[in-house]
Every structure is written in C-alpha cells, then in structure tokens.
C-alpha positions in Angstrom: -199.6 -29.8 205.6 -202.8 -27.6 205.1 -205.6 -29.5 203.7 -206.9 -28.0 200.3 -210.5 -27.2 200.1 -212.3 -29.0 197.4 -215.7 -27.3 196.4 -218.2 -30.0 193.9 -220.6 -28.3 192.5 -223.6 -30.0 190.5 -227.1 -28.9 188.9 -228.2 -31.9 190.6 -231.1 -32.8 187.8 -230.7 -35.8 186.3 -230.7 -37.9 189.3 -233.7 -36.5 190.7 -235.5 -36.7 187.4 -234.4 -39.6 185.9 -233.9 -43.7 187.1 -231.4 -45.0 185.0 -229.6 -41.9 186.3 -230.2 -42.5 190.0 -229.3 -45.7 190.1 -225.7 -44.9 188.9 -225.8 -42.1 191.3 -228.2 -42.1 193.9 -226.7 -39.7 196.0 -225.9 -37.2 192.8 -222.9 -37.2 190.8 -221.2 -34.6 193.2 -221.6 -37.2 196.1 -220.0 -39.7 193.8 -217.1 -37.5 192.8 -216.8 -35.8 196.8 -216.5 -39.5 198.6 -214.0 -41.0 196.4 -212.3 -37.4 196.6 -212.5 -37.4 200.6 -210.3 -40.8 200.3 -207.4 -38.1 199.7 -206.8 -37.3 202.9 -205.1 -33.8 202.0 -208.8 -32.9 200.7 -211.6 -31.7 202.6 -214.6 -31.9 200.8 -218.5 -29.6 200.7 -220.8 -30.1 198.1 -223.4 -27.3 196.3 -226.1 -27.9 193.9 -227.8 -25.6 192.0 -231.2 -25.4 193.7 -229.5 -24.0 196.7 -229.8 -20.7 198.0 -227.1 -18.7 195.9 -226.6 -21.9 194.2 -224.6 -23.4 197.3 -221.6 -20.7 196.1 -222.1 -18.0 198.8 -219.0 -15.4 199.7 -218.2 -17.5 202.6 -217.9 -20.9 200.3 -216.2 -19.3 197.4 -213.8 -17.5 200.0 -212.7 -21.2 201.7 -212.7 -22.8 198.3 -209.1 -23.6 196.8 -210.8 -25.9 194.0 -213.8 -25.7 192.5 -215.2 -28.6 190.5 -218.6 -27.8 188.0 -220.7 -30.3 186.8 -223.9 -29.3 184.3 -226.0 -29.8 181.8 -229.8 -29.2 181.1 -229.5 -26.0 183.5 -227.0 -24.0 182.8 -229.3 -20.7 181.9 -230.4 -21.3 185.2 -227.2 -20.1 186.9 -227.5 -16.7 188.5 -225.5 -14.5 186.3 -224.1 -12.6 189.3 -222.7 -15.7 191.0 -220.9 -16.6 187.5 -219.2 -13.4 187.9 -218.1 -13.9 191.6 -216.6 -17.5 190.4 -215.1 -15.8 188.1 -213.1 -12.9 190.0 -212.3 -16.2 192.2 -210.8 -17.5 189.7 -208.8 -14.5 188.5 -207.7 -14.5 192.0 -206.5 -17.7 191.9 -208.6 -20.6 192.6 -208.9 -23.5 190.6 -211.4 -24.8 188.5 -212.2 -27.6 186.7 -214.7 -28.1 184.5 -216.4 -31.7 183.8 -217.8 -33.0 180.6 -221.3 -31.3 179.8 -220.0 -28.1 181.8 -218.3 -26.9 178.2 -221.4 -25.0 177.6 -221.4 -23.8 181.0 -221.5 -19.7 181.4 -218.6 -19.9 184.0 -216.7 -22.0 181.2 -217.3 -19.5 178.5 -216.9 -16.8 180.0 -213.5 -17.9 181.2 -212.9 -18.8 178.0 -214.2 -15.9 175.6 -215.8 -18.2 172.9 -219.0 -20.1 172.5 -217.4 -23.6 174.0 -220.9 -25.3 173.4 -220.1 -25.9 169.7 -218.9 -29.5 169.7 -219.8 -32.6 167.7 -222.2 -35.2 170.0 -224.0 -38.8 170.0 -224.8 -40.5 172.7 -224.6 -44.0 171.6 -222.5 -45.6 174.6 -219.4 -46.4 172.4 -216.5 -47.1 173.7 -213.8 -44.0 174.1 -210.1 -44.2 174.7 -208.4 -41.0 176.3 -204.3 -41.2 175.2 -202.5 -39.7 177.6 -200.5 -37.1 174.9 -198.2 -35.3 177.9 -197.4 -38.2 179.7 -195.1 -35.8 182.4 -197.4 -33.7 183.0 -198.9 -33.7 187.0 -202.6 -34.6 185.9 -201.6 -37.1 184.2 -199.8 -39.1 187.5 -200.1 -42.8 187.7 -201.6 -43.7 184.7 -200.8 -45.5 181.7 -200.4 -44.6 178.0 -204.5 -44.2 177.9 -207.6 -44.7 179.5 -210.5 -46.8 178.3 -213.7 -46.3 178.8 -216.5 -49.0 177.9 -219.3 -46.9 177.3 -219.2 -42.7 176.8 -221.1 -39.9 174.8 -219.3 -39.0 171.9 -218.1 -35.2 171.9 -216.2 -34.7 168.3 -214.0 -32.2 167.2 -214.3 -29.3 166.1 -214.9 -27.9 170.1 -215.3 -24.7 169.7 -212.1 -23.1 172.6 -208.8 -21.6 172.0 -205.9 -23.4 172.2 -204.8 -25.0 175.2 -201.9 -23.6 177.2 -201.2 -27.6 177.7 -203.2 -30.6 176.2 -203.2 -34.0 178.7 -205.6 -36.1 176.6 -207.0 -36.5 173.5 -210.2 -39.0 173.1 -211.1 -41.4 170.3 -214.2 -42.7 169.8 -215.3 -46.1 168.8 -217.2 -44.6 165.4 -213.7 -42.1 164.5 -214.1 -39.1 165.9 -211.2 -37.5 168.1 -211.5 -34.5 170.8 -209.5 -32.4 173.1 -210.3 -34.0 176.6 -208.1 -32.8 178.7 -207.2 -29.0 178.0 -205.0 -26.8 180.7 -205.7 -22.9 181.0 -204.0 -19.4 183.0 -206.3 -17.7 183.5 -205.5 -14.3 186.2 -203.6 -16.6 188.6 -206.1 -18.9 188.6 -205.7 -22.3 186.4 -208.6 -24.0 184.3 -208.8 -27.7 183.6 -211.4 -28.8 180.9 -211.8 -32.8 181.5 -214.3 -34.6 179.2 -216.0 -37.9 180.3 -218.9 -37.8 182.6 -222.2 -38.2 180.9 -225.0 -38.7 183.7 -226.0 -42.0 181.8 -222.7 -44.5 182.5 -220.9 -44.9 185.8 -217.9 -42.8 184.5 -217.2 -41.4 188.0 -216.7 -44.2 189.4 -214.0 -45.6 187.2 -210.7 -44.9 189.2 -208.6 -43.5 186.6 -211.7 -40.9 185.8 -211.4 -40.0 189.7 -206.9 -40.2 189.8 -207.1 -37.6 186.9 -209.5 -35.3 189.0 -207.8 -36.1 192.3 -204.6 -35.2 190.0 -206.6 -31.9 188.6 -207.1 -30.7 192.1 -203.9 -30.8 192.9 -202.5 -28.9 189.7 -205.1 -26.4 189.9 -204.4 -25.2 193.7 -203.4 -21.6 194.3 -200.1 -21.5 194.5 -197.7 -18.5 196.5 -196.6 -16.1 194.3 -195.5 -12.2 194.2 -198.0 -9.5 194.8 -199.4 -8.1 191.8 -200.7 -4.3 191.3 -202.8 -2.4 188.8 -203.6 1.0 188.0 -201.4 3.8 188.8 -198.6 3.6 190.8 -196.0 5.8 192.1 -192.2 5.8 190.8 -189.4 3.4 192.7 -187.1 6.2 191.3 -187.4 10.1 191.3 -188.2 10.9 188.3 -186.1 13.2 186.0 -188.7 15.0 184.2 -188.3 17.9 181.4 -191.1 20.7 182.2 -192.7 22.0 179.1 -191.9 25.3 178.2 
C-alpha cells in the first residue's frame, strides 16, 4: 500500500505570541495534529507554517501532497495571494483539503467556496460543545459514537455564511443554544473539501482523540482517488461528422 502524504499547514502565531497558548502546544498546533497523525502508519507526515519561505507550500510540496490540512486565524491577509491560487488549482486537480476551525475565513476557504465564509456567530466563553454525529455511515465519521463532547470550545453560531454542503457529518450545540454546521463535505474539481470546526488555540482540542479520529478519518476521505481522464476545450470528433455546407 502507498503511503498518503499528509501536508499540516499552520500560521504558527499564537504559540509563539501567547503562554496560555504554548503551553497547550508548545511545539505549534501543526506538531500536535502531525504526531498523533504519524501514529497512522499509512500517513507520512511534513509540516509548513506561514512564516516560511513561500509559506512552506512550494511546487515541490504541493506536488507530493495528497492532503492538505489549514489551520489560521489572526493571519490570514498575510497569505501570499499567489500561493492561494496554486492550492487552489491543487485542489481542482484533486488533492484534499481540510479546513480546521478558524480557517473558515481563510482565502483558500473562500475562494473554494465562492462566499464570504467569515460570517458566523462567535464567543469564546469555553462552554461546553457537543458535535452529533448526523450521517452516522458516512467514512469521516468511523469509530465514533452518536456525538462528541467537548468540555470547553469557542462558540461559532449559525448563520455560517457557505453554501450547502454536498454532505453534512456534524452539527454542534453549544452549552448557551446556539447550533452550527461542523462538519461540512465539498466537490470541488476532483478535489474534495472538509470543513471541521473545533480547534480554538486556547483549549487542548487537538489532543482529544475523537477530534484527531475525525481528521485521521478526513484524510482518508479526502485522498485523490483514480478516475477517468477529463478534457477541456476543443476537441476533435470520435465520429466523422455529417455536416450540411451552407449554400
């Protein structure tokens, strides 16, 4: 079996700039999320952060990247506009991608998306969240239960500003009412999109395993798969054509 190969990508901020932060992640939250991924041993795992030449997404990365996981937040007009672009024809050429948490307002996102994704309800209060699993056969959602629960989140409320998903895995609820879409499936070229909500830099949400099955799950689902060759533009007839000159 061919390994896949898992790209985490990370602005890499918080942790640098913050305590509270660095103490839940010392290493970054894309070191978190790449060791417990590297327990997979299908997976082989590189990280890039933002403050990297090209962002840590050359051509060669992107090239040897089957999945690409995006975590951001205070940065995101930061990211080079032309290296959105290249993630993007990735994409449409079929690599995964999944987006986590804060990343809804990332360019990548809405550009893959079409819409403004940043318009969401928010409060970061650390209440509790419970994610119910609403497509309980569906691949990302392998070897859980009927939810997961979370003891402390950032609330994200509805409405979230993105079109409908092709598929919808979770839905979150939130310890003051409010419900979102957190777990939302996209086509998108041949390349699939899952949107996957927990993650806020403040509470050790990647290191609760069900957080890291669903991405380990994610990965999986998103991989290019084989497929027919497609073609665009114009293309010569199978078949002669019968066609009736103008007189």
């Amino acid at each position: 079996m061919v390994n896949l190969k898992v790209t985490v990508w990370n602005e890499y901020r918080h942790e640098r700039e913050d305590e509270k932060v660095a103490e839940i992640y010392p290493s970054g939250i894309h070191e978190a999320i790449g060791g417990y991924l590297a327990q997979d041993g299908t997976l082989e795992i590189r990280t890039a952060t933002l403050d990297e030449p090209e962002h840590g997404l050359t051509d060669e990365v992107l090239a040897d990247t089957d999945v690409l996981i995006w975590w951001g937040h205070v940065a995101h007009h930061e990211v080079r506009d032309d290296i959105v672009q290249k993630v993007r024809d990735r994409v449409l050429d079929g690599m995964g991608l999944i987006v986590l948490h804060s990343a809804h307002a990332s360019k990548i996102f809405e550009m893959l998306l079409g819409t403004h994704t940043g318009r969401l309800k928010w409060r970061e209060e650390g209440e509790k969240e419970r994610l119910w699993v609403v497509e309980p056969n569906h691949p990302i959602a392998a070897g859980l239960g009927e939810y997961i629960e979370l003891p402390q989140e950032e609330m994200y409320g509805e409405r979230f500003e993105i079109p409908a998903p092709d598929e919808l895995v979770f839905i979150s609820w939130f310890e003051g009412g409010e419900v979102f879409r957190s777990g939302c499936c996209y086509k998108r070229g041949k390349g699939k999109l899952f949107y996957f909500r927990p993650g806020h830099e403040s509470f050790p949400t990647y290191h609760h395993p069900d957080v890291i099955k669903v991405i380990a799950n994610a990965v999986h689902w998103a991989a290019p798969a084989a497929g027919s060759p497609v073609t665009y533009g114009r293309v010569e007839p199978l078949e002669p054509l019968k066609v009736m000159k103008h007189v």
